[in-house]
C-alpha positions in Angstrom: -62.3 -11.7 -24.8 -64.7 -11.8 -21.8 -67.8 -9.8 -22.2 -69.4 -7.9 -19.7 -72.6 -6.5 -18.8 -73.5 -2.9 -18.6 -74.0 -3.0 -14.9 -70.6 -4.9 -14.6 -69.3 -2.5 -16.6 -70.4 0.8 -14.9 -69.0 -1.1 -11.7 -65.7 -1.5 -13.4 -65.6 2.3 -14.3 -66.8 3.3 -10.5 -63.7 1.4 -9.5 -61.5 2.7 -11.7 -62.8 6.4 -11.3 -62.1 6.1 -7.4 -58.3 4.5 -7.9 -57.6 7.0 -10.2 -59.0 9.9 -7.8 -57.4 8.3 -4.9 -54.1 7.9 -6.2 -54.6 11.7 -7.5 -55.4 13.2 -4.1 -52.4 11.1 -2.8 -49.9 12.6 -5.6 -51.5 16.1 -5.0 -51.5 16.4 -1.4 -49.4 14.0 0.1 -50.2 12.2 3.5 -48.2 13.4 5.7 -48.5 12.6 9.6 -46.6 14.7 11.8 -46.6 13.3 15.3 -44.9 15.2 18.2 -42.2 12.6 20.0 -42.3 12.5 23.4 -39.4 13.0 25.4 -39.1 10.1 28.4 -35.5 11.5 29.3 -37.2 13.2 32.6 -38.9 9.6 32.9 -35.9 7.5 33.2 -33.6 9.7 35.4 -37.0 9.7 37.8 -36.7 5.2 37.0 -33.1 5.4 37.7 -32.9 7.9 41.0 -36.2 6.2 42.6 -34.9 2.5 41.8 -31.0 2.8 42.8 -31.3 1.8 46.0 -33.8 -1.0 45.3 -31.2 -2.4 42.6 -28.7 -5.0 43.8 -26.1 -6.0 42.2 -25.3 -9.9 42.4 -21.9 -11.3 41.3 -21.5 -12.6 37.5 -21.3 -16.1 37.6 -18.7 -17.5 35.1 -20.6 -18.7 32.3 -19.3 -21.4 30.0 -17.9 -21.8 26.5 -19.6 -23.7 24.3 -17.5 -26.1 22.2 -18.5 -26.6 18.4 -17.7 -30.0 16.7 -16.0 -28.5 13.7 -17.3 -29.5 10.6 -15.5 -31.0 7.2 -16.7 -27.9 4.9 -14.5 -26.0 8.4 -11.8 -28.1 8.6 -11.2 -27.7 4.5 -11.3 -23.9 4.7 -8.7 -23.9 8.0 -6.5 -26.1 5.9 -6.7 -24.0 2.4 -6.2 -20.6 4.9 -3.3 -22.4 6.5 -1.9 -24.0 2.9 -2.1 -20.4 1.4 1.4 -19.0 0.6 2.8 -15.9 3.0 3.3 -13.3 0.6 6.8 -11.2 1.1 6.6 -7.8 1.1 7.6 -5.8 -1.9 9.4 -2.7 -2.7 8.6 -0.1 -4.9 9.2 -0.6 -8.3 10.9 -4.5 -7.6 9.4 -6.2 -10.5 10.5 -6.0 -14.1 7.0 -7.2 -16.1 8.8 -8.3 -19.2 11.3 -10.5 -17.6 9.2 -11.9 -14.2 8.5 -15.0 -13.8 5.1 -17.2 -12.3 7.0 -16.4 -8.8 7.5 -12.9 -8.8 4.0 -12.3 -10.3 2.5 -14.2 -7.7 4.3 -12.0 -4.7 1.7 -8.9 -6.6 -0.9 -8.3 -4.6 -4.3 -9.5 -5.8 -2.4 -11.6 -8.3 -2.9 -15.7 -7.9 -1.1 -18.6 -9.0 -4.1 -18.6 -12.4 -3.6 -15.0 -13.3 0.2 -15.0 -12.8 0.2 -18.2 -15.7 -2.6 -15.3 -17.5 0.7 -13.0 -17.8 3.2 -15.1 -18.8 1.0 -16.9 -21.2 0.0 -13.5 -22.6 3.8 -11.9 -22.8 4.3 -15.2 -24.6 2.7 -15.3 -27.1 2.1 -11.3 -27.6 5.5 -10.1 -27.0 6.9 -7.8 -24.0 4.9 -5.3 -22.8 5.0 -2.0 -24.0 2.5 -0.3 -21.3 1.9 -0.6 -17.8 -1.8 -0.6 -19.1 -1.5 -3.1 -21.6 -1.4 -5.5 -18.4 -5.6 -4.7 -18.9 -5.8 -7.1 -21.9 -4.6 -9.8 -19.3 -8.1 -11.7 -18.1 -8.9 -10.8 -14.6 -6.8 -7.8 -14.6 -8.5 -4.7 -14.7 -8.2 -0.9 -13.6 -8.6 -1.8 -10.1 -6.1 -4.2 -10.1 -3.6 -2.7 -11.8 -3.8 0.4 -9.5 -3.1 -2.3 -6.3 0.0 -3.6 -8.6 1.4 -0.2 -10.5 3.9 0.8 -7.3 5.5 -2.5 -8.1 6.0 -2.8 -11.1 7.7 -1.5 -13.8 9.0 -1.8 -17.4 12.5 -1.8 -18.3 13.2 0.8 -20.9 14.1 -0.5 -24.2 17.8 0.2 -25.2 18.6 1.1 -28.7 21.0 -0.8 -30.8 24.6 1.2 -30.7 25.1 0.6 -35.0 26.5 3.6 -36.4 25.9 4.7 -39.7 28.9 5.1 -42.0 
């Protein structure tokens, strides 16, 4: 621990006193300048009347384009924009979840070719499913998602087994 004299000390304590009273005064009684803006509107239409004439105006000379060697990290994003799939428009209510395939998951909006696989893989081994909302347990599906999807998809409902009793 560093020791210090009394006069050090006192000087400490003076220092701390006036950061403490300053910062009280601030809290207290805020400092707040209020200057009056000055309007130059009267200024400029003077500028612009006076100076009219004196202006001339001097034809635009074409200016040139500037051509940019187009870089690799470029020419790889042009190529993955241009390699990207068109996706068709859907209708309302056009895909069935429990019996789509990688395709027709793909056509969702906000759905890719990894989260399409997520589905299937996931109605694979858990079984068809039951809620639009169990689509939620799917990684990278979430609320928001599912909200862009919901007006196109849908869920078949189940039909019961025609066995009658005797």
């Amino acid at each position: 621990m560093i020791r210090l004299t009394s006069k050090e000390q006192k000087a400490l304590l003076l220092l701390v006193v006036i950061i403490a009273a300053g910062t009280l005064v601030q809290f207290l009684l805020p400092h707040n300048i209020k200057s009056k803006q000055y309007d130059y509107t009267l200024q400029d239409s003077l500028f612009k009347a006076l100076s009219a004439d004196t202006l001339i105006e001097t034809p635009q000379a074409p200016q040139e384009t500037k051509t940019v060697p187009v870089t690799k990290k470029a020419e790889k994003h042009r190529a993955k924009k241009k390699a990207k799939p068109v996706k068709k428009s859907l209708q309302q209510k056009s895909i069935e979840i429990n019996s789509a395939g990688f395709q027709e998951f793909q056509a969702l909006p906000g759905i890719g070719p990894k989260t399409a696989q997520r589905i299937v893989d996931y109605r694979n081994e858990h079984g068809s499913f039951k809620t639009l909302e169990e689509l939620t347990k799917v990684k990278r599906i979430g609320s928001k998602t599912l909200q862009k999807i919901s007006p196109y998809i849908f869920i078949k409902a189940a039909q019961k087994d025609s066995v009658g009793i005797k």
